[in-house]
N, C-alpha and C positions, 0 to 999 in steps of 0.2 A: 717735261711736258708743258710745263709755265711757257717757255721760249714758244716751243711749235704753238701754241694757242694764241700768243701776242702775233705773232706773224702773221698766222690766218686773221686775227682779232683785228690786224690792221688793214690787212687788203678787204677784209669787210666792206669796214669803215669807209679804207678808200672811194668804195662803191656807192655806198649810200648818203657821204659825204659829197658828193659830188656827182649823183643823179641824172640831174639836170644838166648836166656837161656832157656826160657820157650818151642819153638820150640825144642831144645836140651832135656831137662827134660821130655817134655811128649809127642816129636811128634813118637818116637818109640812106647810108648805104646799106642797110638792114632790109629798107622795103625796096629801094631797086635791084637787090637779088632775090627776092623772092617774084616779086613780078618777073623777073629774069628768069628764074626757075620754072614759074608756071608756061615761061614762052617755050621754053623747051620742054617741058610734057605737052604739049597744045601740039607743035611741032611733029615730033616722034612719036606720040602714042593716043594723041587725038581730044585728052584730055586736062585739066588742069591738073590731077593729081594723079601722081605712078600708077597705074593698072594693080592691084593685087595678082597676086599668082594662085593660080585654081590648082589645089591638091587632092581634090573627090577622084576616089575613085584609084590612084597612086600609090603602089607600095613600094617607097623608098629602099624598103629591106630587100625587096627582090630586085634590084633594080631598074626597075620603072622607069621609064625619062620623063622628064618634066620639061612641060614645056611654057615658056617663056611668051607673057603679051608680046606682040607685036612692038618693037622700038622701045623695051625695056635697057634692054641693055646699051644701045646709047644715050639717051635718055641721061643713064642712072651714070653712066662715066660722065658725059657735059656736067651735070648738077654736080657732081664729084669736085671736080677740076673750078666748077666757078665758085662752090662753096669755102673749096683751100685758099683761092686767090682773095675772095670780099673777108675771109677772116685773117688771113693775112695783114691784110690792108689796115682793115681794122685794129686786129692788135699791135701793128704799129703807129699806129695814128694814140691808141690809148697809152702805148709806153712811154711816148715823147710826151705825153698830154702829163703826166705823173712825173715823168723826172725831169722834163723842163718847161714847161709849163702851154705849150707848143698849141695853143689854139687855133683851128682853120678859119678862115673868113667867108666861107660857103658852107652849101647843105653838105658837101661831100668831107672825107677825112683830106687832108695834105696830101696831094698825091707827087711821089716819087718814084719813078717806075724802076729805078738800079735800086733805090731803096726796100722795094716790098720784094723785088725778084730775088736781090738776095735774103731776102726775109723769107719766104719761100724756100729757097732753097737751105738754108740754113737750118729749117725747118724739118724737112727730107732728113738732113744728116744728124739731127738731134735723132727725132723717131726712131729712124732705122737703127743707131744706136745703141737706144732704151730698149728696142723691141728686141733685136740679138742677145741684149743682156737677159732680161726678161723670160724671155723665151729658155734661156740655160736654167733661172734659178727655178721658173715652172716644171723643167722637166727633173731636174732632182727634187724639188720640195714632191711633184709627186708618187715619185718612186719613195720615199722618204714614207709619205704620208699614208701609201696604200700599205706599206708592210705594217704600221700602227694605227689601220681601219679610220685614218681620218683624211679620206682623199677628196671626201666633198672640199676640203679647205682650200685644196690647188689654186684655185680661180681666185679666193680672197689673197694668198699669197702674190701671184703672179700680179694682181690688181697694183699691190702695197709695191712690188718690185717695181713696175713699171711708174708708177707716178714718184719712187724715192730717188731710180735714178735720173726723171727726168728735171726734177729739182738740183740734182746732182749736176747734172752738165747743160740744164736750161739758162744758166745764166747767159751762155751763148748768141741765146733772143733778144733779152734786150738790149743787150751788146750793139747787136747786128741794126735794131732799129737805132742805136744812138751812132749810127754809122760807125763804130768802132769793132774791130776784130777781136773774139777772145776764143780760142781754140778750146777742144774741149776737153784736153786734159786741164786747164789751167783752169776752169770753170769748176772741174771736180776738185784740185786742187782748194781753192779757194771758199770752196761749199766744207772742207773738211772740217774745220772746227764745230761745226752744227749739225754733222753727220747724224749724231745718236736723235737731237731735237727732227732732224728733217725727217725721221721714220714716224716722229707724233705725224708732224705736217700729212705726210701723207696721208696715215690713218683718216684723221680729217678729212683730206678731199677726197678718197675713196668713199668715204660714206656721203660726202656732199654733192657728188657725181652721183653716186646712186637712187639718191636720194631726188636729185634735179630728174633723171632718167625713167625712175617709176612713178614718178607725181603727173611730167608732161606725157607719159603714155595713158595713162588713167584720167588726164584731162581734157586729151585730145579727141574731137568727135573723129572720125571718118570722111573728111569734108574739108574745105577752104581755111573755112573756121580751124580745123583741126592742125591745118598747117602752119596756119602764121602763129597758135597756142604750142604747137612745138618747134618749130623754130624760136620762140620768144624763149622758151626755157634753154634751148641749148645758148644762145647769143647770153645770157647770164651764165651758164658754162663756161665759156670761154673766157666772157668780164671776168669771172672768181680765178680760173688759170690763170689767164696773164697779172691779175692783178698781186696773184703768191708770187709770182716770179719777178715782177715789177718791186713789190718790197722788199724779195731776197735782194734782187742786186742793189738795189739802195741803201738797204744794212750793210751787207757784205762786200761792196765795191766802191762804195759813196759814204759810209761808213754813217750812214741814217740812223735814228738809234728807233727802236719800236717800240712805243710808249709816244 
């Protein structure tokens, strides 16, 4: 546990050691997708914020149909699709910022368009991945868990599965932003010695994740305001992921020491 706590202890650090870089690096593209976002609720559904969905009245158990504001659903795929590409972007712009020291000379991150596409993509084949594995070890931990009445646990299992093996074969990422290819057995491979420490690591970000996701929902109003308070929590989301994954590969491939 000493090991997973230095790791996280360090891409902490990383964070708050270098604030004001990272503010610099991605807070320009941080507010031109959100102003981006709002163009597209403004756009499709008339307003700056997604429509709520009206359930009065709905009994989902009989099956009721629900119906959908108006330009929800495109709407909610555009924000989708530009929120994957500005984070993208971003956490390549931050990987190179950490392992080579890769400063932009404008308000935006370094832009590469083969470099975030495949960052993006590269992205797709980690998830999908993680999420098939995941997805197996949810469904026997719950079969598992329902025959000894502790099936509430499923969800915290499948949590710990999904962010152990995306450690497990996420070295891939930063790989892919240092323009170098590393497949994703070799990724598992090379994660192996740290196997038993990466299930701490996880723990960790499971509860840091949750932790970021019930704070910015309890402090987000209903409103503008509300948006840009959660968007802000999830963009430190993302900083705390890439920044574990930024330190594994610089331990584990650049052979960095943690400390």
């Amino acid at each position: 546990m000493n090991v997973a706590w230095q790791i996280v202890k360090k891409s902490l650090l990383i964070i708050s050691e270098n604030l004001s870089d990272a503010l610099r690096l991605t807070g320009g593209l941080f507010i031109l997708t959100i102003f981006a976002s709002s163009a597209i609720n403004v756009m499709f559904t008339g307003g700056l914020l997604p429509p709520s969905v009206d359930l009065t009245g709905i009994d989902i158990s009989a099956g009721d149909p629900i119906q959908l504001p108006e330009g929800l659903i495109q709407s909610s795929i555009l924000n989708g699709a530009l929120f994957f590409f500005a984070f993208s972007w971003l956490t390549v712009s931050w990987h190179r910022y950490i392992l080579q020291g890769e400063i932009p000379q404008s308000l935006l991150p370094v832009w590469n368009a083969k470099r975030v596409l495949s960052y993006m993509w590269r992205s797709v084949v980690v998830v999908l991945c993680v999420l098939l594995i995941a997805m197996g070890v949810s469904l026997v931990a719950s079969l598992v868990l329902a025959i000894i009445g502790l099936g509430m646990l499923s969800t915290i299992i499948t949590l710990l599965a999904f962010y152990y093996f995306l450690l497990r074969f996420g070295l891939a990422l930063p790989a892919c932003a240092l323009d170098s290819t590393m497949p994703l057995p070799q990724s598992f491979a090379q994660t192996k010695p740290l196997e038993t420490h990466l299930i701490g690591v996880a723990c960790i970000q499971v509860f840091l994740m949750t932790a970021i996701s019930l704070i910015s929902s309890l402090a987000a109003p209903n409103n503008v305001i509300g948006v840009l308070i959660f968007a802000g929590f999830q963009w430190i989301g993302i900083l705390i992921s890439a920044s574990i994954l930024t330190t594994l590969y610089g331990h584990v491939v650049e052979g960095r020491a943690l400390k």
